[in-house]
BALOBA-1460 file (C-alpha; in Angstrom, 3 decimals):
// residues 110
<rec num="1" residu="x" x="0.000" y="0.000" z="0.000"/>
<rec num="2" residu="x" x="2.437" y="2.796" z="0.911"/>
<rec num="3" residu="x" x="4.919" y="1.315" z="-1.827"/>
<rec num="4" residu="x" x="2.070" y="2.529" z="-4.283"/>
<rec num="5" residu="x" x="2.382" y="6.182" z="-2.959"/>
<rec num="6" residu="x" x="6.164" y="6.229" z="-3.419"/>
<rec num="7" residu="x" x="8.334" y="5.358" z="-6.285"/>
<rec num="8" residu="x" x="8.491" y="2.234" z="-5.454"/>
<rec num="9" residu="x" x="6.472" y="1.093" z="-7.959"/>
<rec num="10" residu="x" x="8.093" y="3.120" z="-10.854"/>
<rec num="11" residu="x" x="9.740" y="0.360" z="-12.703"/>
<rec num="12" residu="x" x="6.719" y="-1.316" z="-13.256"/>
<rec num="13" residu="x" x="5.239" y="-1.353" z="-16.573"/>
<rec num="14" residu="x" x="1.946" y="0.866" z="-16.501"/>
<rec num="15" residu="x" x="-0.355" y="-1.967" z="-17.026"/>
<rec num="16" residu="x" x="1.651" y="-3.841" z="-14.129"/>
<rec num="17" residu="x" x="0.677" y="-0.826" z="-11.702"/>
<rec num="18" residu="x" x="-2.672" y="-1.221" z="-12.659"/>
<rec num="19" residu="x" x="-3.005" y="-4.549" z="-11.533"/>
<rec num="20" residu="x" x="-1.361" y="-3.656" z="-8.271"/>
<rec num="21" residu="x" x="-3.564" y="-1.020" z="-7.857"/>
<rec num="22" residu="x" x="-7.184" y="-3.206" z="-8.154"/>
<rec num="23" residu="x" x="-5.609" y="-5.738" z="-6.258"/>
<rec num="24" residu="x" x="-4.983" y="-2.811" z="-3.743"/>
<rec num="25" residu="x" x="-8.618" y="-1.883" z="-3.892"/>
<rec num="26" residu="x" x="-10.353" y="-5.619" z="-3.801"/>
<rec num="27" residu="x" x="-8.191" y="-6.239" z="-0.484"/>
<rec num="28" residu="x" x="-9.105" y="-3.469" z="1.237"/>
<rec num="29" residu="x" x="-12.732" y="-4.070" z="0.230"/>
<rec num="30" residu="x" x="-12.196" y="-7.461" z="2.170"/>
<rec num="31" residu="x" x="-10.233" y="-6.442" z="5.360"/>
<rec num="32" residu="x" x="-11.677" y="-2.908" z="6.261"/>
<rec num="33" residu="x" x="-13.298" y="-4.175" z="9.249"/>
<rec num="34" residu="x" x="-9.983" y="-5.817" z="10.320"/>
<rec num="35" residu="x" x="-7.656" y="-3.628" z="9.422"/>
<rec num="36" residu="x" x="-6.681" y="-1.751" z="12.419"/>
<rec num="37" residu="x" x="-7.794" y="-5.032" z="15.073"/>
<rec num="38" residu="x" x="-4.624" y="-4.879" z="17.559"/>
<rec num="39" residu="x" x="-5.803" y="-8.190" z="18.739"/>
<rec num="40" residu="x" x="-7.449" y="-10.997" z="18.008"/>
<rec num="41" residu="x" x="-11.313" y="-10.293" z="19.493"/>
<rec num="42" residu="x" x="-13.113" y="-12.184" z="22.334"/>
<rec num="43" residu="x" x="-15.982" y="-13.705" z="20.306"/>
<rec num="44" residu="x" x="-17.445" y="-14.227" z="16.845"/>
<rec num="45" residu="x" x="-20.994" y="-14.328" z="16.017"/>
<rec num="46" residu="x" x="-21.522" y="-15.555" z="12.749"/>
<rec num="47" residu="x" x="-25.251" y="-15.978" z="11.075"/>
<rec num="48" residu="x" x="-24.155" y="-18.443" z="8.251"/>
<rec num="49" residu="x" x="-21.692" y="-20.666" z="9.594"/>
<rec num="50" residu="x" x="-21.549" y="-22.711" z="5.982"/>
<rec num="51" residu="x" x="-21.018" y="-19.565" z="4.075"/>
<rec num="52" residu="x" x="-18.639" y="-17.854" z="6.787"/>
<rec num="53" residu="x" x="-16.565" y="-21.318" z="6.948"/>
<rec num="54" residu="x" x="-13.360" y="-19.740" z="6.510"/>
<rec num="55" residu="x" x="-14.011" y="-17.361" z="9.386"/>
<rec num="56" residu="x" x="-15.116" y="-19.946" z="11.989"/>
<rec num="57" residu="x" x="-11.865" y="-21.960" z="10.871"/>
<rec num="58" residu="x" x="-9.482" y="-18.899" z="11.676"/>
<rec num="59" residu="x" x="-11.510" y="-18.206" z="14.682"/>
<rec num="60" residu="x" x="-11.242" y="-21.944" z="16.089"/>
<rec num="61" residu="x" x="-7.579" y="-21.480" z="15.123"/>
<rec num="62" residu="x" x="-6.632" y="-18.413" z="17.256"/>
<rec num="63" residu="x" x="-8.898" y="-20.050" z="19.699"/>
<rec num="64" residu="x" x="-11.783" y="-17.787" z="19.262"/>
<rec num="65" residu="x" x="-14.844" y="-18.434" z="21.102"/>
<rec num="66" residu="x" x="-17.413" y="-19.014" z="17.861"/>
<rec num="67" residu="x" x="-21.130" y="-18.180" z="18.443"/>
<rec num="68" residu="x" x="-23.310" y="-19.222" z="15.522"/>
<rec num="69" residu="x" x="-26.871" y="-20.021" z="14.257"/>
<rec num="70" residu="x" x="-26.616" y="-23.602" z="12.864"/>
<rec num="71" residu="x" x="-29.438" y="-24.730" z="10.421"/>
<rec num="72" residu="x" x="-29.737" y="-28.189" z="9.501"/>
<rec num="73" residu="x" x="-26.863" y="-28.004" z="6.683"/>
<rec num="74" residu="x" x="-24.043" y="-26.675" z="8.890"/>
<rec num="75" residu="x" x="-21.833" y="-28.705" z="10.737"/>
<rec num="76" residu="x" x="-22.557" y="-27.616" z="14.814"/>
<rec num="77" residu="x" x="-18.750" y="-29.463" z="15.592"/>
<rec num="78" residu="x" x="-17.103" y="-26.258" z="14.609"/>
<rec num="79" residu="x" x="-19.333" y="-23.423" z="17.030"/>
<rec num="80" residu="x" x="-18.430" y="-23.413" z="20.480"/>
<rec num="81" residu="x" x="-21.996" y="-21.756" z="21.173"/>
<rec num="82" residu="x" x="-24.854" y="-23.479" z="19.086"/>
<rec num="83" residu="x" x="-27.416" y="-21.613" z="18.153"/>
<rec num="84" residu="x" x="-29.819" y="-23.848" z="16.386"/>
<rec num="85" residu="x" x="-32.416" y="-21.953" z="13.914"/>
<rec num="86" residu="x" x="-33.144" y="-21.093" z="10.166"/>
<rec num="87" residu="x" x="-30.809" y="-19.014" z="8.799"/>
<rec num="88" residu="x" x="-32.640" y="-18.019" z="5.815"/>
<rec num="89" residu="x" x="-35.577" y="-16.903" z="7.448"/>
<rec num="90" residu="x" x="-35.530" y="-12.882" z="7.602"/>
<rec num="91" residu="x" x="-38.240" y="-12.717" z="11.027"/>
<rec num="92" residu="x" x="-36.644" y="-15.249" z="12.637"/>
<rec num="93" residu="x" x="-32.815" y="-13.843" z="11.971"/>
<rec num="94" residu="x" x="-34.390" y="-10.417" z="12.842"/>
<rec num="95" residu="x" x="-35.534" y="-11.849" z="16.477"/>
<rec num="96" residu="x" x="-32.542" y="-13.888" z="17.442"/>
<rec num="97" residu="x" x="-29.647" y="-10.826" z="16.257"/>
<rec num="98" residu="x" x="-32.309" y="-8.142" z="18.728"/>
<rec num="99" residu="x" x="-31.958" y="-11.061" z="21.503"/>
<rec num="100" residu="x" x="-27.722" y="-11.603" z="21.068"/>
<rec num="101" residu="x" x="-27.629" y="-7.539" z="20.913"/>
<rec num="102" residu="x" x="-29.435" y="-7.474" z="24.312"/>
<rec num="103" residu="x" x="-27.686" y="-9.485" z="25.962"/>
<rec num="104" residu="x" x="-24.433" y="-8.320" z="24.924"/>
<rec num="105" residu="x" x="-25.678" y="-4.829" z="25.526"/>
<rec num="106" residu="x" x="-26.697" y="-6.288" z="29.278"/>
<rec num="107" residu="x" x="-23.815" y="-7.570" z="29.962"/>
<rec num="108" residu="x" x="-21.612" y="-4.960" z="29.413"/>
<rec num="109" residu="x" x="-23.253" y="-2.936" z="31.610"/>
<rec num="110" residu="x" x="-23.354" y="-5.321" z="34.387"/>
């Protein structure tokens, strides 16, 4: 990233900057919300544990704890907390994200 500001970068071919540049762009698009972590965080609450697979993976290897809603076509070995329910279903996704917020919000103040 910074070697794109500098001149780093100068004795590659225009196209070759280019490529740098979008690859720049599509990784930041993919680690904003990690980007300035200083650690590794407590928890991970994940809604699609089949389509967030990677995630629960790097979580269970830095020895996250893993929260997770777990339909019928996830594998429950991998979450540490099971939450079993439809993840596909808007109401009932709507009702069980209020409930974790709540009692995350409650127990921070306590």
């Amino acid at each position: 990233e910074e070697g794109l500001k500098t001149d780093k970068y100068a004795k590659y071919t225009k196209y070759e900057r280019l490529q740098l540049e979008k690859e720049k762009i599509r990784l930041e698009r993919f680690f904003v919300g990690i980007r300035d972590l200083e650690s590794a965080p407590n928890a991970l609450f994940v809604i699609d544990t089949q389509r967030e697979a990677n995630a629960v993976k790097e979580a269970n290897t830095l020895g996250v704890f893993t929260i997770g809603l777990v339909d019928t076509n996830s594998n429950p070995d991998l979450i540490d907390l099971v939450i079993p329910a439809n993840d596909d279903g808007q109401k009932s996704l709507e009702f069980i994200i209020k409930a974790v917020l709540k009692g995350y919000a409650d127990g921070k103040t306590a």
